[in-house]
N, C-alpha and C positions, 0 to 999 in steps of 0.2 A: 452442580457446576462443572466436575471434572466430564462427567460425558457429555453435557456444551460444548466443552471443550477440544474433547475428540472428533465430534461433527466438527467442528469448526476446521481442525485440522486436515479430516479428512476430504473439506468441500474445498480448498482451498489448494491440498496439492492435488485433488484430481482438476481443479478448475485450470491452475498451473502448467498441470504434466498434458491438457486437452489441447496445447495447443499448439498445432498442424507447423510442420516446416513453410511449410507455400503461406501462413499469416505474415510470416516475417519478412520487411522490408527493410531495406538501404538507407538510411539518413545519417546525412553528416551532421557531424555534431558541433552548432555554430556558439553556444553557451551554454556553460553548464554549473550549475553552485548546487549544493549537498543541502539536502532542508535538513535544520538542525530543530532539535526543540522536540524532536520524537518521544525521547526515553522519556521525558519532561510529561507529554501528554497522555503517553503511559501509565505510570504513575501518577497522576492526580485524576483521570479517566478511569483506570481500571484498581489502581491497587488501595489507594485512600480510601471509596466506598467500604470495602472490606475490615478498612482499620475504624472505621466510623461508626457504621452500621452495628448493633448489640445482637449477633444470631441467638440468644438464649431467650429469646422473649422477640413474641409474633408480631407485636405491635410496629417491631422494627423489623423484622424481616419482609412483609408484605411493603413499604416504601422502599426497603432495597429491591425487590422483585420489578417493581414499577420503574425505578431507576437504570436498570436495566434494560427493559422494552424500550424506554423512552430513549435511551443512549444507541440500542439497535436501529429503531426506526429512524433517529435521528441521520445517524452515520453508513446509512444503507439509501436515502433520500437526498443526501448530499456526498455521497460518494466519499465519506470520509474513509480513509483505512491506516493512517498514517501511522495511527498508534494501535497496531495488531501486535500483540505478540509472539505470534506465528511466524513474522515478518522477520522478526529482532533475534528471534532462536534461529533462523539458517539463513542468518548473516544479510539478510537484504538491504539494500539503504535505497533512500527515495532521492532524487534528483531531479531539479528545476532544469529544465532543458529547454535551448530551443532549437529546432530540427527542421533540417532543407531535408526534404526529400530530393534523392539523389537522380530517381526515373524524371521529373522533371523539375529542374535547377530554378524554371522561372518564377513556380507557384511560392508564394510567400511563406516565411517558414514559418513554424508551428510553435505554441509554447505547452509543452507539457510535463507531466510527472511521469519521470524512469524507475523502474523499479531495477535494479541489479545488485548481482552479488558481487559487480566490476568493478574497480574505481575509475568513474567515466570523466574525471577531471584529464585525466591521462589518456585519452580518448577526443578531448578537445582538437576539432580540424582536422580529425579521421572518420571514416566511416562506420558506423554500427548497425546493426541487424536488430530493430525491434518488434515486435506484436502490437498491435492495438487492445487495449484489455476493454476499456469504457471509453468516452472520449474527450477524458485529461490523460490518462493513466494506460502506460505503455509498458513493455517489459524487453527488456536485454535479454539476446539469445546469449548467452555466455558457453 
């Protein structure tokens, strides 16, 4: 699990650290609220398996192994990543936003998930610089 674990870390801030000044665009920021309920799906996602599951006998670990796949494909098919803990170890928090693009004010603004290390409440009816990661899930230049 812990060299899982290290891949994980390492795809994640190379995926992070890949991406180009010139991704980043101008949108003001017309709404924004804090998704709460993270640590929440953390813990009942990732660490409860672990307290459930019996590692000393196969019978149980082969259903945690499949529990796993199934939580991967699950959460890689639906774009989930809310409850990484990758995320939660260097401070990121997810934000419900919705975002006028600034290059043209007419097009209707967007409703997506911010990832930043910022507090983008404070940021409300200012301008921010973010990336496009997928397309709900966006990232603060900080």
């Amino acid at each position: 699990i812990f060299s899982i674990n290290t891949v994980a870390i390492i795809i994640i801030l190379r995926s992070l650290n890949s991406i180009k000044f010139s991704e980043y665009k101008s949108y003001r920021v017309l709404e924004v609220k804090r998704e709460s309920g993270i640590n929440t799906n953390l813990a009942v996602t990732y660490i409860a398996p672990l307290i459930i599951f019996d590692f000393t006998r196969w019978d149980s670990v082969v259903p945690f192994i499949f529990y796993f796949f199934f939580l991967l494909f699950h959460s890689y098919t639906q774009n989930v990543i809310y409850a990484n803990i990758i995320f939660e170890l260097f401070h990121y928090k997810f934000y419900a936003c919705e975002l006028q693009w600034k290059a043209e004010p007419n097009v209707n603004p967007i409703q997506v998930i911010v990832l930043s290390k910022d507090n983008l409440h404070a940021q409300k009816g200012n301008t921010v610089e973010v990336a496009k990661l997928n397309s709900s899930l966006y990232i603060n230049n900080h």
